[in-house]
N, C-alpha and C positions, 0 to 999 in steps of 0.2 A: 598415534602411530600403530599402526597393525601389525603384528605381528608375521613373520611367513607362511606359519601353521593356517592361523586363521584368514588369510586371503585364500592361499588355497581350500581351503574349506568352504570359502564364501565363495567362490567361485564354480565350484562343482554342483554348490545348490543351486547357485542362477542356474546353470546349467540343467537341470531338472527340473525348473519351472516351465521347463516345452513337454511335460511328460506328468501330470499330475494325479498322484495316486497320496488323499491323503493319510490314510493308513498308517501307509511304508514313512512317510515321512515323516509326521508324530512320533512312530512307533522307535524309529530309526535314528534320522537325523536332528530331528529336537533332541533327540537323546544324548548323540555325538557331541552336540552343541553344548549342551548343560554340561556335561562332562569334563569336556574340555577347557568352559569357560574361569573355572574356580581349580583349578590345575595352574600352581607355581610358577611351575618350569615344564614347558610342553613335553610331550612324550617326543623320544628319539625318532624317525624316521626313515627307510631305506634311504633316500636322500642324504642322509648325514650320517648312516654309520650300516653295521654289517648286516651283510642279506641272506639268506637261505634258500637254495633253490632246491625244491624238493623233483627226483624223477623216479616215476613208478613205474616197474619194468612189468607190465599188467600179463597175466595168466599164468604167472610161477617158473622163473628164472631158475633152469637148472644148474644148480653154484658147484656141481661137482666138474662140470663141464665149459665152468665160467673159470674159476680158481681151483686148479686141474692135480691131483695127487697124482701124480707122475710115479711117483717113488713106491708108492703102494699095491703090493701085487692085486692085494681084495680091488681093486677101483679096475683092472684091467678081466682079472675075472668075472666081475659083474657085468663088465660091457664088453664085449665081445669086439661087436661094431663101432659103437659109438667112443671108447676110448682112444683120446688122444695121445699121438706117441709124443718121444720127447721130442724132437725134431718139429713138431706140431704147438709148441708152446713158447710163450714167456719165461722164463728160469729167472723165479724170484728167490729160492733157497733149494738145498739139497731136497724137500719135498715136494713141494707148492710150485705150479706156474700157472701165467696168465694163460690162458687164449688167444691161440697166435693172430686172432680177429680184429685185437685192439693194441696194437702197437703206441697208438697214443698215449692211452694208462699207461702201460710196459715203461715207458720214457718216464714220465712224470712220477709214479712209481719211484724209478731210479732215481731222481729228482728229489724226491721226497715229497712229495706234493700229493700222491695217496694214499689213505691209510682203508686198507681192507680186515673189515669183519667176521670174522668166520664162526659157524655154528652158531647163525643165530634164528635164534626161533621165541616160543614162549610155553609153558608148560602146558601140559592137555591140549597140544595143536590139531585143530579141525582143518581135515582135509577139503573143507568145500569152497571156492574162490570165491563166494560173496562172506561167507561167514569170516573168513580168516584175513579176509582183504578188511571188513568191517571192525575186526578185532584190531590190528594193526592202524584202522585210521582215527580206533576211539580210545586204545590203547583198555580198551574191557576186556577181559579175557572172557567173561558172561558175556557178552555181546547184548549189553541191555542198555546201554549209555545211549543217548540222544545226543549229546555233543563229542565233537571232535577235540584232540590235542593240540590241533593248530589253532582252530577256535577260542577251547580253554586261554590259550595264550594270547592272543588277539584282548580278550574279555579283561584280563589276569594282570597279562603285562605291559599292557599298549594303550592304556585310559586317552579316552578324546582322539582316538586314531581316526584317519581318513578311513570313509569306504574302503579304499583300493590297500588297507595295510597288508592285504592278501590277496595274488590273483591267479588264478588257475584259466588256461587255455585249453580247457577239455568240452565234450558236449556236454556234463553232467559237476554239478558243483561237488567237489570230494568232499564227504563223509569224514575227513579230519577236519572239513573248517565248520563244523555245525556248532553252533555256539548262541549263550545266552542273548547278548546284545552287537556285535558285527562280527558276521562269517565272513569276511571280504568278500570279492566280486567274481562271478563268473564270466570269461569270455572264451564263444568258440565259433568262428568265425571264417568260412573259407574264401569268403569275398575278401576282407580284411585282408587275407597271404595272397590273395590274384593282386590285391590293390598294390599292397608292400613290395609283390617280388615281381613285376610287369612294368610297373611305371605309372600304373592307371591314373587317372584323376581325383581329386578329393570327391570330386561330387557322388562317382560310383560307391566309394565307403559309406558316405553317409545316406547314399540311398536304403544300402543294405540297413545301418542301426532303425535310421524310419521303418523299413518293413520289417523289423525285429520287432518293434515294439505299437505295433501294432491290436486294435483289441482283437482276441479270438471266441470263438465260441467254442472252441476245446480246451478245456483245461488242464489236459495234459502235450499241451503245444504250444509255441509260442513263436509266430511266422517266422520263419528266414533264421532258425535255431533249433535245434533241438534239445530239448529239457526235458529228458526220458524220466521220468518218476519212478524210483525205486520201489521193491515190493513194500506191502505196507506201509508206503507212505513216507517212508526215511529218506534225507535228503541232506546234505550239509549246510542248512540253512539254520534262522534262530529258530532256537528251542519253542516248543510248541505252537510256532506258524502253522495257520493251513497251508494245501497245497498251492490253492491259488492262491494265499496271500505269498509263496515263494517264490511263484510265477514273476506276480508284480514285481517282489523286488528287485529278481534276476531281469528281467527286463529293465526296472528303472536304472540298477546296477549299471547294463549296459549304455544307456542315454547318458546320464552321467559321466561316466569315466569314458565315451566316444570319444569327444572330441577332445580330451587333453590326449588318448595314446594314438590318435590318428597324427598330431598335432607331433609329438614325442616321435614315432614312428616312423615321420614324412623328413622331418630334421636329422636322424643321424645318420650318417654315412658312413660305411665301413667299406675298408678296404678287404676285408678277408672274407676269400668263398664259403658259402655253405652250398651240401647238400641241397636237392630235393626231397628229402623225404619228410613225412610228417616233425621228427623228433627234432631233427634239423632245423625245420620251420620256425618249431615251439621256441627253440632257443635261440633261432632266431630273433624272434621277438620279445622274449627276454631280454637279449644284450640290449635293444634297441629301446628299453623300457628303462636299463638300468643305465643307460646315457644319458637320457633325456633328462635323469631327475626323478621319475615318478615316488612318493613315498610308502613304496611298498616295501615290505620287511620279509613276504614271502610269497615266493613265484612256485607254482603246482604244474608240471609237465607229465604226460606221459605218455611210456611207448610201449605198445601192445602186441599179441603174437607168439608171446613163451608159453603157451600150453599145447607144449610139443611131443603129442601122442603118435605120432606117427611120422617116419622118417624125417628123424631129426637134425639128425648132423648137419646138411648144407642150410637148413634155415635158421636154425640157432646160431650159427655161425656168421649169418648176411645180418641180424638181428643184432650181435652184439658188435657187428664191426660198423653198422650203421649208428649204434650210438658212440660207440669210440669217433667215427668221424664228427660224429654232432657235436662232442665235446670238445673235439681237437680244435673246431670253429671257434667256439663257445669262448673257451680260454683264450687263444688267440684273442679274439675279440672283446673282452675286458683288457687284457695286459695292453690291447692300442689304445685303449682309453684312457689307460690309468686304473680303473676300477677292479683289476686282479686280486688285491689283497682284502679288497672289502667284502667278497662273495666264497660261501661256500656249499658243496650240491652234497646234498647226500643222494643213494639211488636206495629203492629198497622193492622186496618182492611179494605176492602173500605167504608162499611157502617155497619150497625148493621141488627138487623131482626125487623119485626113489632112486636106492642104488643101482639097482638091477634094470639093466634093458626089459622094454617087454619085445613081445612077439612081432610087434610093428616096426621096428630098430627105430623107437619112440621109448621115451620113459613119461613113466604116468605121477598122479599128485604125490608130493612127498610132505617132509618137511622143515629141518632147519634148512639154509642156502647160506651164503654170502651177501654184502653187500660194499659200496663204496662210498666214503667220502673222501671229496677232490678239492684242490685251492689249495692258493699259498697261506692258509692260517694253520691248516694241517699238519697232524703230526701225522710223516707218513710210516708205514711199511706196516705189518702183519698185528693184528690184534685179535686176540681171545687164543685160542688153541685147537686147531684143525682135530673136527670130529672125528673119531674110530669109524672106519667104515665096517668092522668085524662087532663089535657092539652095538646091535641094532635095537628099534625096536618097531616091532611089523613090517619090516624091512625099511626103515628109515633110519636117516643120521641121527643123534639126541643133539638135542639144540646142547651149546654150552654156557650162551652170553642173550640175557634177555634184550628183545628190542627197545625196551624201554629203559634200558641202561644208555642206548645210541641216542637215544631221542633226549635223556638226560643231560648229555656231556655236550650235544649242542645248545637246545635252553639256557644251559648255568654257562658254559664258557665260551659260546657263541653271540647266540642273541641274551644273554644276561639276564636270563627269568628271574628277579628276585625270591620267587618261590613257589619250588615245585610241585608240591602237594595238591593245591587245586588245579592242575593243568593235568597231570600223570595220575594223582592220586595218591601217590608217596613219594619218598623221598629214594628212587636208585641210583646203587653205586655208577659214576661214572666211569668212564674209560681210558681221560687221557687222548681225546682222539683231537685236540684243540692245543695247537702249540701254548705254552706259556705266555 
């Protein structure tokens, strides 16, 4: 009698015997297999217990302007234009409010269902959005690691896991899943959203994985996808892959894992609207991934657009009320399935913005921000202690609470890392941000 684990396993290989790269699969899947086969008691699986959805709000999320010091004259003096009055917010205590943009948070929030991070950054914070976006997804403050956090974890705490323990919808595989032996899967897909949110036929999806995985003679392309190649070479694939051996796998990645989330995709039916918009999309197809069953343990979205130099206000604003609605879906849409209590999202940013307006009625790179985690496993309301905005330094907030303190309290009291050390690199103090 087989096992659940291992059909589905056995099953995703068949599935990749239409796509034969034997490399990726030696290197790869004989590998998963051996792993797996001399393992007790199989490793846990989204499928059967808690998930993480990761959302990155891409080019530096201004948190003064996200979780709003209302109360503080310095935050009105510094923005002239851009500060929010009180009338203009969430009123979460006598100092702090949301963003009048996401009334969703504001509710759940009061609910207790979110808990917001404030001042957090990480010592000697580099203003540049690949450096500090790479810092954060390998959790190196040297920015010299080759693998990612979520990877490390993957590697660490998920022995004999499926391909798909990890799955990012972006065109580029994140830099947190780069890992020794499985980075999970990349998919990015616009035919896939035409297919899902139209009606289309199965046939037009699978046309699209066919022309996905197709041979090319550029190696930095891969038909009907785009696998944009970081500088140097960096990618969140396994540790010392070539490029095009990452190619192949992001390719065979996608063959493989087609036709179960087409299949997952096509079967659930939700009653609750989303959005058009990309973030929307993503979690769209999220929920409809974490219906279906798939066993993944962690979902990578992201929403782009906060590197807002230049008249800020009305887009920063359509930005963060655009992910409040994605979310307000989002949940809705597990609590009709039942799966609300087993999913929890963190969102996170590379850096924050300066205090001060500049000349554009934009603010430029900064560095601690805010961030959020959402769900009912959540401890909600206010954690760390809202920065000094009169204690600066080079006109920035000081971080108070490392990231990898956040990233800690999920691991140990979320997804149950047995130990931290080789995923983070040490052991940091957690938060508390994980009900009991």
């Amino acid at each position: 009698m087989k096992t659940r684990r291992e059909f589905l396993r056995s099953t995703m290989l068949g599935a990749s015997s239409a796509w034969t790269i034997p490399m990726f699969v030696e290197r790869t899947f004989a590998q998963l297999h051996t792993e797996a086969k001399d393992l007790a008691v199989q490793a846990t699986t989204g499928k059967d217990d808690t998930i993480l959805v990761v959302v990155q709000l891409a080019g530096g999320n201004d948190g003064l302007n996200t979780l709003i010091p209302f109360a503080d004259d310095a935050y009105h003096k510094a923005r002239p234009r851009l500060a929010k009055k009180e009338k203009e917010i969430i009123r979460l205590s006598d100092h702090v409010g949301l963003n009048a943009a996401m009334p969703f948070l504001g509710s759940l929030y009061k609910e207790g269902g979110l808990g917001i991070v404030q001042g957090v950054g990480y010592p000697n914070p580099n203003r540049s959005h690949f450096v500090s976006t790479s810092i954060w997804e390998t959790c190196d403050t040297s920015n010299r690691s080759t693998t990612g956090w979520l990877g490390r974890y993957f590697d660490n705490a998920c022995p004999g896991a499926d391909p798909t323990v990890g799955m990012s919808f972006n065109k580029t595989q994140p830099e947190s899943f780069g890992a020794l032996k499985n980075p999970g899967v990349c998919l990015s897909s616009p035919e896939l959203y035409r297919w899902i949110h139209s009606g289309g036929e199965k046939a037009l999806a699978e046309e699209f994985f066919a022309e996905l995985n197709q041979p090319t003679d550029d190696d930095e392309m891969v038909s009907g996808a785009s696998i944009a190649m970081p500088a140097g070479g960096r990618h969140g694939g396994i540790h010392s892959e070539t490029n095009l051996a990452f190619l192949e796998r992001v390719a065979l990645d996608a063959r493989v894992s087609s036709e179960k989330i087409l299949e997952l995709a096509m079967k659930h039916k939700t009653g609750i609207p989303y959005d058009g918009t990309p973030i929307a999309r993503n979690l769209n197809l999220v929920a409809r991934m974490i219906a279906g069953g798939m066993p993944t343990r962690v979902y990578y979205v992201s929403h782009g657009g906060f590197d807002t130099h230049f008249k800020q206000a009305n887009a920063h604003d359509r930005l963060l009320g655009q992910l409040d609605s994605g979310l307000k879906s989002f949940f809705a849409d597990l609590k009709e399935q039942g799966n609300d209590k087993r999913v929890v999202l963190m969102t996170f940013s590379e850096f924050g913005r300066r205090v001060a307006e500049n000349a554009s009625a934009g603010t430029d790179h900064g560095k601690a921000s805010c961030l959020f985690v959402a769900g009912a496993g959540v401890a909600g309301g206010l954690h760390g202690k809202h920065p000094s905005l009169t204690e600066l330094s080079e006109g920035d907030i000081n971080h108070s609470v490392d990231f990898r303190s956040v990233y800690a309290s999920l691991l140990t009291d979320w997804l149950r890392a047995p130990n931290l050390t080789p995923i983070l690199g040490a052991n940091y103090s957690k938060l508390g941000l994980i009900r009991a």
